[in-house]
PAPAMAR-452422 format. One record per residue (C-alpha): residue number from 0; x, y, z. Coordinates in pm, whole numbers. Example, Ala and Ser with C-alpha at 12.3 -4.5 7.8 and 13.67 -1.06 7.14 Angstrom:
BEGIN
{rec 0; {1230; -450; 780}} {rec 1; {1367; -106; 714}} 
//
This chain:
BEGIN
{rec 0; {19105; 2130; 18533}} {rec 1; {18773; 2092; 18703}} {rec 2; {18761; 2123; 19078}} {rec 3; {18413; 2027; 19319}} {rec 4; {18280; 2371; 19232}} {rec 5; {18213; 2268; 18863}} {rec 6; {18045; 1937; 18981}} {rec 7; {17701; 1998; 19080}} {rec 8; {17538; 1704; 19199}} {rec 9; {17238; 1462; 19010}} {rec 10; {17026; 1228; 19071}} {rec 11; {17083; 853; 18939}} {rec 12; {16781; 786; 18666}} {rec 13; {16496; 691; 18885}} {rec 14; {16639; 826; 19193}} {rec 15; {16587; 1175; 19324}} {rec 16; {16619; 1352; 19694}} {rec 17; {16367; 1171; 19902}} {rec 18; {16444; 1291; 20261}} {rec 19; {16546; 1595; 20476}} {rec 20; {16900; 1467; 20510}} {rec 21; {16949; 1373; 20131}} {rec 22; {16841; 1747; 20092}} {rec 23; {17058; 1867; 20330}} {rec 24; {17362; 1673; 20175}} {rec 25; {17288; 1791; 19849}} {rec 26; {17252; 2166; 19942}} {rec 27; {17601; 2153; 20165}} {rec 28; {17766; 1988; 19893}} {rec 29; {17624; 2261; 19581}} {rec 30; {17607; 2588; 19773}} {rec 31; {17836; 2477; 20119}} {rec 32; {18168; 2696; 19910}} {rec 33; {18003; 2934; 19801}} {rec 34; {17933; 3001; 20184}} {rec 35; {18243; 2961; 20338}} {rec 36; {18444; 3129; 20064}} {rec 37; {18186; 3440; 20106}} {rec 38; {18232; 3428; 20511}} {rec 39; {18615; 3416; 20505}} {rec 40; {18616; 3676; 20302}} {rec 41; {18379; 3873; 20505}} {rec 42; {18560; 3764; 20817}} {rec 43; {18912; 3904; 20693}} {rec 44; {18757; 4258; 20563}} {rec 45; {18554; 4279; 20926}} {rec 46; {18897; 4212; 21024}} {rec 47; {19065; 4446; 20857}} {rec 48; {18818; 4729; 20944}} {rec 49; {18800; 4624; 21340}} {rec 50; {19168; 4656; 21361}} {rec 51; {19207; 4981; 21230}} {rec 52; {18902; 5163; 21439}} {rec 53; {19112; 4997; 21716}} {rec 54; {19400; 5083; 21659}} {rec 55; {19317; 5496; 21577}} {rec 56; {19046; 5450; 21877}} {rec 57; {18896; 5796; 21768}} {rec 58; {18562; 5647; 21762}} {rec 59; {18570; 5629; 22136}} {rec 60; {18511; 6004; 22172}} {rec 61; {18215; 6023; 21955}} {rec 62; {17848; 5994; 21968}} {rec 63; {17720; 5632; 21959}} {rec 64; {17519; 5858; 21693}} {rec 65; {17781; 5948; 21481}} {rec 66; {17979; 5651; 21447}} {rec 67; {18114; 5624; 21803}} {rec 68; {18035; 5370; 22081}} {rec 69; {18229; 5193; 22374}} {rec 70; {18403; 4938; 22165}} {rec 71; {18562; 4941; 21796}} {rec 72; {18243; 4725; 21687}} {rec 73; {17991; 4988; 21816}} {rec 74; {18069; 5152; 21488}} {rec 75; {17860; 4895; 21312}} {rec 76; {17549; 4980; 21472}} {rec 77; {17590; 5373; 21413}} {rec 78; {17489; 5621; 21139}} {rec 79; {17207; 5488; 20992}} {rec 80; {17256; 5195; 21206}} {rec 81; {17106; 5424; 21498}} {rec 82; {16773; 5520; 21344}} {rec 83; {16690; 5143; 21238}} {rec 84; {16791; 5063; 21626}} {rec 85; {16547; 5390; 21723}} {rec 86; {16231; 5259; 21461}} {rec 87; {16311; 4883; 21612}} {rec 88; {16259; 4996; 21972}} {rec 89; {16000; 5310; 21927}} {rec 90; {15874; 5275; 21598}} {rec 91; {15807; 5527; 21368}} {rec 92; {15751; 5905; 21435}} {rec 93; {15723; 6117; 21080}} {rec 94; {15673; 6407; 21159}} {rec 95; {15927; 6665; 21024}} {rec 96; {16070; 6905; 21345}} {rec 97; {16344; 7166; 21286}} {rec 98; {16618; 7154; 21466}} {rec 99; {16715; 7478; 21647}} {rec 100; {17029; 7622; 21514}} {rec 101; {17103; 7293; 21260}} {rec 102; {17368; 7344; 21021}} {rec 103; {17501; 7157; 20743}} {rec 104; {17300; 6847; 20560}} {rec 105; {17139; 6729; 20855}} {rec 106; {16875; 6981; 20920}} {rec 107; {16562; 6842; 21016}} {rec 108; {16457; 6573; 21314}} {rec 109; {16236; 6339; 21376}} {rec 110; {16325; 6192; 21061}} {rec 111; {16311; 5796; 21109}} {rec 112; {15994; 5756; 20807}} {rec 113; {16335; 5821; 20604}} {rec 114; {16419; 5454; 20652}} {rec 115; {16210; 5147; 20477}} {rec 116; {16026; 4958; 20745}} {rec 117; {16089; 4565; 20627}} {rec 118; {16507; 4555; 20798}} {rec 119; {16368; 4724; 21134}} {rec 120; {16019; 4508; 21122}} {rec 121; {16316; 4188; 21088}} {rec 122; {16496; 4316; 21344}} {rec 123; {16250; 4360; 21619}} {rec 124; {16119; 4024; 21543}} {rec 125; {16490; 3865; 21597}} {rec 126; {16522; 4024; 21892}} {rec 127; {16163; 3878; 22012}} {rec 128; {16301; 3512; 21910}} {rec 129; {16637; 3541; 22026}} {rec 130; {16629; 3778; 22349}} {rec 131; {16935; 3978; 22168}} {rec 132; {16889; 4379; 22165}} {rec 133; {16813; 4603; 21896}} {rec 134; {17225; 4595; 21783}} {rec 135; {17278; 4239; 21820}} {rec 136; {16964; 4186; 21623}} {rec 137; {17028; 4364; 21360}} {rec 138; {17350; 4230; 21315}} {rec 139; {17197; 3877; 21317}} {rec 140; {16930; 3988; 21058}} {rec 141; {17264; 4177; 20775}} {rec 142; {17495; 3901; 20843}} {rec 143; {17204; 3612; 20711}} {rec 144; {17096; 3834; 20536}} {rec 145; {17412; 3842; 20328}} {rec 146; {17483; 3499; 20318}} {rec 147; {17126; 3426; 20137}} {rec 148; {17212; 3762; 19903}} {rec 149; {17556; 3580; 19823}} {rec 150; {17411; 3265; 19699}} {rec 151; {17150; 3502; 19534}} {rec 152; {17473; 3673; 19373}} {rec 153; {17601; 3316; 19317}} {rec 154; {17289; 3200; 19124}} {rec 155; {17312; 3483; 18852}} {rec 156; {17603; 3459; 18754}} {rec 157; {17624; 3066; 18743}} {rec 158; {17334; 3087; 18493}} {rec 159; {17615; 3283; 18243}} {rec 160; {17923; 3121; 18353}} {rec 161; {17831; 2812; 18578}} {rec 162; {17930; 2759; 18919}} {rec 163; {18318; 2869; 18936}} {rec 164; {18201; 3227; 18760}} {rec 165; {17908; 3195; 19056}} {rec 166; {18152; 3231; 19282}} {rec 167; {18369; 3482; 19208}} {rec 168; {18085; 3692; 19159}} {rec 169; {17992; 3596; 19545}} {rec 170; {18328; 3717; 19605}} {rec 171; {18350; 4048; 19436}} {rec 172; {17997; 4127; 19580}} {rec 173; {18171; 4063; 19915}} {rec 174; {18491; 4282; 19836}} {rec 175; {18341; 4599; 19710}} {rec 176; {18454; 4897; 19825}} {rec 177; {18105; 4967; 19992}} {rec 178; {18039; 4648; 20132}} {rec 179; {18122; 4742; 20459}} {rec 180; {17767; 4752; 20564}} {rec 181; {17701; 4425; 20439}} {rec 182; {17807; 4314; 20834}} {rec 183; {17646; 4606; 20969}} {rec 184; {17304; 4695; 21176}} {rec 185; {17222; 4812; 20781}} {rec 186; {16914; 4724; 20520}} {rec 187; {17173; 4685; 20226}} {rec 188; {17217; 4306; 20254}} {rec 189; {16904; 4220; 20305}} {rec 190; {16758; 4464; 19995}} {rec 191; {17025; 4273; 19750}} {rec 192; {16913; 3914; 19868}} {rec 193; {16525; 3996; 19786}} {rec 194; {16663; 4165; 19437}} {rec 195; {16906; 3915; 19352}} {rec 196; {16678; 3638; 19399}} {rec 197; {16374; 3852; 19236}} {rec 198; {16625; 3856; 18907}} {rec 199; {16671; 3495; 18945}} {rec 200; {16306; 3394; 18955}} {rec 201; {16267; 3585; 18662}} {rec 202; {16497; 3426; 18476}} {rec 203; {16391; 3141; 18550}} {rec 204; {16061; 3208; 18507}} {rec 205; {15922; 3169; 18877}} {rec 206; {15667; 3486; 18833}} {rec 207; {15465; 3450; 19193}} {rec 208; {15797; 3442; 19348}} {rec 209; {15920; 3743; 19198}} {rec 210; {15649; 3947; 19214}} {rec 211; {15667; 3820; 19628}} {rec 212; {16007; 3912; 19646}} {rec 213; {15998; 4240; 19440}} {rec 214; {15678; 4338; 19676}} {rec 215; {15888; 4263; 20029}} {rec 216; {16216; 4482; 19864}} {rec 217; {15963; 4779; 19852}} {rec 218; {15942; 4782; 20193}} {rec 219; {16311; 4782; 20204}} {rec 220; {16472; 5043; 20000}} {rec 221; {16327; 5297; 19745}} {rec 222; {16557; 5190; 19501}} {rec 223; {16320; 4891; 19465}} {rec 224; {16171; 5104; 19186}} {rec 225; {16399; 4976; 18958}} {rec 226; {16346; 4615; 19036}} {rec 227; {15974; 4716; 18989}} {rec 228; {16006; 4864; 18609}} {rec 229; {16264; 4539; 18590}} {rec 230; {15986; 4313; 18648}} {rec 231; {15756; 4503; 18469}} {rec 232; {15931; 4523; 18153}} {rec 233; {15989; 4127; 18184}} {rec 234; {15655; 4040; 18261}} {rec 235; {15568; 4264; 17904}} {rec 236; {15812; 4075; 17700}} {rec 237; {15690; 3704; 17858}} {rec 238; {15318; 3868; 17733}} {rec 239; {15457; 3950; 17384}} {rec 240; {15615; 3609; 17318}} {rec 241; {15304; 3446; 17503}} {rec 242; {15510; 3268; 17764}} {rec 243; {15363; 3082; 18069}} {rec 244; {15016; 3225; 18005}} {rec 245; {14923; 3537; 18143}} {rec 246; {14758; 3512; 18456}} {rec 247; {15108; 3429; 18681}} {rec 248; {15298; 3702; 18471}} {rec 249; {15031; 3982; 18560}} {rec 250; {14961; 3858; 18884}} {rec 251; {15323; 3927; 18975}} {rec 252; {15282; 4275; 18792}} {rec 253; {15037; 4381; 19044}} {rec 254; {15182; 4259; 19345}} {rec 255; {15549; 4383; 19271}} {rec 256; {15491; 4762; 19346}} {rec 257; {15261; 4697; 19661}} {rec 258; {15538; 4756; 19883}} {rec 259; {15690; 5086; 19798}} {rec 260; {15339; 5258; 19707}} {rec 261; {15217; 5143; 20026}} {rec 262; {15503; 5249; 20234}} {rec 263; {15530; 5598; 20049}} {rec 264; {15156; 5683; 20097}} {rec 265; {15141; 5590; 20469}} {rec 266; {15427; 5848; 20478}} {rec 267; {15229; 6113; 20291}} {rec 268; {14940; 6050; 20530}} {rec 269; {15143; 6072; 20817}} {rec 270; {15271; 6347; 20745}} {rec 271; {14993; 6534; 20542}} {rec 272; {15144; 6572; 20241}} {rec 273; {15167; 6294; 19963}} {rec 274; {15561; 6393; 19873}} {rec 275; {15653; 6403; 20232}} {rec 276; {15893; 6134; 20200}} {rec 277; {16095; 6307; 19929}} {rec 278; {16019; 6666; 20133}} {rec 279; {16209; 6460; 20428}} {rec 280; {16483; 6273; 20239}} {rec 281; {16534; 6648; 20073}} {rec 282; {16539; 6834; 20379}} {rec 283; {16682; 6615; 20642}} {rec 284; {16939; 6428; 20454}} {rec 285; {17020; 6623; 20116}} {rec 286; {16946; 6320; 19881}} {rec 287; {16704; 6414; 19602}} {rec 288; {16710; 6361; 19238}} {rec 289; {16902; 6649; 19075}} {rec 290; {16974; 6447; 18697}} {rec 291; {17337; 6399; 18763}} {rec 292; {17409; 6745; 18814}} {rec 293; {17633; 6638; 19136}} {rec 294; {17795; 6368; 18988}} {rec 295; {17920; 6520; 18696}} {rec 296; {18065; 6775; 18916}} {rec 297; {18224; 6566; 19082}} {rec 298; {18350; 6379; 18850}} {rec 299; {18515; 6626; 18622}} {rec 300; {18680; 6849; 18944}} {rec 301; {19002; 6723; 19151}} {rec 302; {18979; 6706; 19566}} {rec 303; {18983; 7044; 19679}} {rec 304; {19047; 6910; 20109}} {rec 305; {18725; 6886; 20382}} {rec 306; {18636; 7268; 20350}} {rec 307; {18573; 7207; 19945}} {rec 308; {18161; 7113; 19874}} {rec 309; {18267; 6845; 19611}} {rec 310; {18531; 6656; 19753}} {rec 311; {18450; 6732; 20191}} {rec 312; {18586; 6305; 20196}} {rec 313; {18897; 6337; 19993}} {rec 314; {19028; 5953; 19980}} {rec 315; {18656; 5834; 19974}} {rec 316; {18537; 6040; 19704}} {rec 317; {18842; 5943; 19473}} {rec 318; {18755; 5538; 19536}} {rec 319; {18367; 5660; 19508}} {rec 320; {18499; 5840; 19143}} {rec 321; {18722; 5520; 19081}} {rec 322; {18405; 5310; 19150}} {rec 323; {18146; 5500; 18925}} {rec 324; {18396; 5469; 18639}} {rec 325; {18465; 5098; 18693}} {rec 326; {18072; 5084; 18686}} {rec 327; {18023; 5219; 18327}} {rec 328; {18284; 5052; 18176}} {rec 329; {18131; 4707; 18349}} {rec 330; {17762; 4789; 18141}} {rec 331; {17896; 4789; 17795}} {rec 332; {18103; 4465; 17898}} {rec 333; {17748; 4331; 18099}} {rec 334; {17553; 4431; 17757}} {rec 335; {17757; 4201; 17541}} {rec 336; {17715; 3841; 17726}} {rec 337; {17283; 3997; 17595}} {rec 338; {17185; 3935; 17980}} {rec 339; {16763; 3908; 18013}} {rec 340; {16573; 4220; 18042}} {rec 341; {16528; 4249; 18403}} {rec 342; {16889; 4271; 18465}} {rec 343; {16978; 4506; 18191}} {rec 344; {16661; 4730; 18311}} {rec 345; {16750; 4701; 18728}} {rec 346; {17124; 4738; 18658}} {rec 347; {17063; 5065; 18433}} {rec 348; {16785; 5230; 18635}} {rec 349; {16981; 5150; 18955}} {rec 350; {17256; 5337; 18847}} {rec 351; {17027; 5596; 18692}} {rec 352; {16902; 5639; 19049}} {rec 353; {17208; 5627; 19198}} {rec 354; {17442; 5856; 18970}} {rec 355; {17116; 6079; 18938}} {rec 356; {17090; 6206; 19302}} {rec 357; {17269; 6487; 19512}} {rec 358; {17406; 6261; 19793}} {rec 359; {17725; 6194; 20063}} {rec 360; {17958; 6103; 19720}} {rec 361; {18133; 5917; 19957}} {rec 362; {17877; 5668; 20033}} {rec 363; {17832; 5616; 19645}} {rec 364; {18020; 5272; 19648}} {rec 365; {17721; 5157; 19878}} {rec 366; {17423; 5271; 19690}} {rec 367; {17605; 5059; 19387}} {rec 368; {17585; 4726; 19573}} {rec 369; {17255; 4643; 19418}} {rec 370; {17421; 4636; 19089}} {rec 371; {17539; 4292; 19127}} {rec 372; {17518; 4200; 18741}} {rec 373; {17780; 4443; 18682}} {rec 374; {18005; 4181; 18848}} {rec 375; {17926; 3879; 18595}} {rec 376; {18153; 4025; 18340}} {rec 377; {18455; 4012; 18554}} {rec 378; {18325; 3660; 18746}} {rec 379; {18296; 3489; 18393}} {rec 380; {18676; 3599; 18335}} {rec 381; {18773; 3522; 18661}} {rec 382; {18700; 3197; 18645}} {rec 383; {18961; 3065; 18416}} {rec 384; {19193; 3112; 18703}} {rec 385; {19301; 2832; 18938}} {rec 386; {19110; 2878; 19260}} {rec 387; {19440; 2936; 19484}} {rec 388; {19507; 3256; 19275}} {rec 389; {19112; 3338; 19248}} {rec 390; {19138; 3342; 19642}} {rec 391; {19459; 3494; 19725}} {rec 392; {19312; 3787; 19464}} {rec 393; {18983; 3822; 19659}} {rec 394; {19150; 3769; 19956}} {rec 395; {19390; 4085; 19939}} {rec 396; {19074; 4289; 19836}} {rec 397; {18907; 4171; 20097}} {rec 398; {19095; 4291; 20355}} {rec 399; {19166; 4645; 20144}} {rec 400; {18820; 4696; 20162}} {rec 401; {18749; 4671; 20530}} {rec 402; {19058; 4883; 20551}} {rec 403; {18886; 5127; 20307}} {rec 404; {18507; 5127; 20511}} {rec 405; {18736; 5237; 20842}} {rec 406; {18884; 5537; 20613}} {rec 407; {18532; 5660; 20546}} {rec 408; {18454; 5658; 20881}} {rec 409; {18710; 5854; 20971}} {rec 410; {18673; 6116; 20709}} {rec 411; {18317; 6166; 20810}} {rec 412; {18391; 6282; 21125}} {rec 413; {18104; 6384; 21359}} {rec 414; {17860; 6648; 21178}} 
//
């Protein structure tokens, strides 16, 4: 049974889109879905989350810091929320302070070169345009940001599975058990958009764009290095089959890792020493690359309660172990529909990052949202079922995952 989903529009012969509303007709009618589909389900998670911060109300008595605020929805501007509201309103101040009688991970100050300077650089200029503050801003700049990094989703997967496998994928990117900050004063919706739609250019052979968007998702998230060896290792393999000449492929090359080189050297300036952004993200915030050594242990111990190292988040660290399993049993399933380079390279380095680094465990279902091709498998089966039960499935998710980003908040307390 086909359904409006798996009718994308054309043009008569002889006839194409000739005006701004044509265009506008066509785009409601091809990507319009995808949209609503991806905001209901965001709606219903937000929801879901909202109603449980108010109903507990413990954030009330905690720092608008450390996920606390006036109102249930404060929460979404806290955590890392608050430094991109700080860098937004002061800019940025490297240097490295200690903290007078700091315990625990957070040890170090004066920290806010920690955070990629594209998301806060978006947000002060929404607030300029728009009048709102640094927290309405922000969410203005992760919710759009979202929607474009749905369709981005959307786009990947259709060119496997066509539109109906396009969106489910949309949807699962919008259920996962870390997209919480997806609606939140966060950079992880708008670092997805740039690398979903890098992929896509890519595959579709758009190599200025990519190497534009990979260059602009430096400045967003140091995870971008995979999306840089992604494009890289593309760009190689369009050289070895002499594809599209070579000037547009190599052009992209060089522009693609602009954006994280540049941000990580003003850093080591700043601060006088060319590692000092892994010195800070080491010191101040316990995240540096240890080979796995963290993950494994967490992976083969059981929750020991909050005064245990490896499980201090008990329910969040068993649906962060659920999700890393989920994720390697997606890649083999990925690896057999033979996806294009980049997204076999940014999928495995991302997790290679990801699984690769002493961090909060519980946060690990966030740090995997840029693995959006891990979803195609599952979006390619999904589509063979009717869209009420395709909905009603997302739909249940949806709300046990805003459900599930109140649980971590709870668990992690005030430090």
């Amino acid at each position: 049974m086909t359904t409006a989903l798996d009718r994308v529009p054309a043009a008569a012969p002889g006839e194409g889109v000739r005006g701004p509303r044509e265009l506008l007709r066509a785009a409601v009618r091809r990507y319009g879905p995808v949209l609503a589909f991806f905001g209901v389900l965001k709606l219903a998670g937000l929801c879901s989350f909202l109603y449980l911060l108010d109903s507990a109300g413990d954030f009330r008595g905690k720092s608008p810091r450390f996920g606390g605020g006036a109102h249930a929805w404060d929460v979404l501007g806290t955590w890392d929320g608050w430094w991109y509201q700080q860098i937004a309103l002061h800019g940025y101040d490297p240097k490295l302070v200690p903290v007078p009688g700091a315990t625990g991970m957070i040890t170090l100050e004066g920290n806010s070169a920690a955070f990629f300077p594209l998301y806060p650089a978006l947000m002060r200029m929404a607030s300029e345009v728009t009048g709102l503050g640094p927290y309405g801003a922000g969410l203005l700049v992760s919710v759009l940001a979202s929607f474009a990094a749905a369709l981005g989703v959307h786009a990947v997967a259709a060119w496997f599975g066509g539109p109906r496998a396009g969106l489910a994928a949309a949807g699962l990117w919008a259920v996962w058990p870390g997209s919480g900050v997806e609606w939140a004063v966060y950079s992880d919706s708008l670092y997805v958009a740039l690398a979903a739609w890098a992929c896509h250019a890519v595959m579709t052979r758009r190599w200025l764009t990519a190497g534009v968007l990979t260059f602009a998702a430096g400045l967003g998230r140091p995870t971008a290095a995979a999306l840089i060896a992604a494009l890289a290792v593309a760009v190689l393999y369009a050289l070895r089959d002499r594809r599209d000449g070579t000037l547009r492929p190599l052009l992209a090359l060089a522009l693609a890792p602009l954006g994280l080189l540049g941000y990580l050297g003003w850093v080591g300036h700043r601060t006088g020493d060319w590692g000092g952004y892994f010195t800070l993200q080491s010191g101040a915030w316990a995240h540096e690359f240890d080979y796995g050594r963290q993950t494994l242990d967490v992976l083969t111990s059981v929750p020991v309660g909050h005064n245990g190292y490896l499980f201090p988040c008990p329910f969040a660290d068993v649906v962060g172990v659920g999700v890393v399993l989920l994720a390697l049993v997606l890649l083999p399933l990925l690896l057999r529909l033979r996806p294009p380079a980049v997204l076999v390279v940014h999928t495995v380095l991302t997790l290679a990052l990801v699984l690769g680094s002493q961090q909060i465990f519980a946060n690990v279902s966030r740090y995997l949202l840029p693995c959006f091709p891990l979803f195609v498998p599952l979006a390619v089966a999904m589509r063979r079922l009717s869209l009420p039960v395709q909905c009603t499935v997302l739909g249940i998710a949806a709300v046990a995952s805003g459900s599930y980003a109140g649980y971590v908040l709870f668990e992690l307390g005030v430090p």
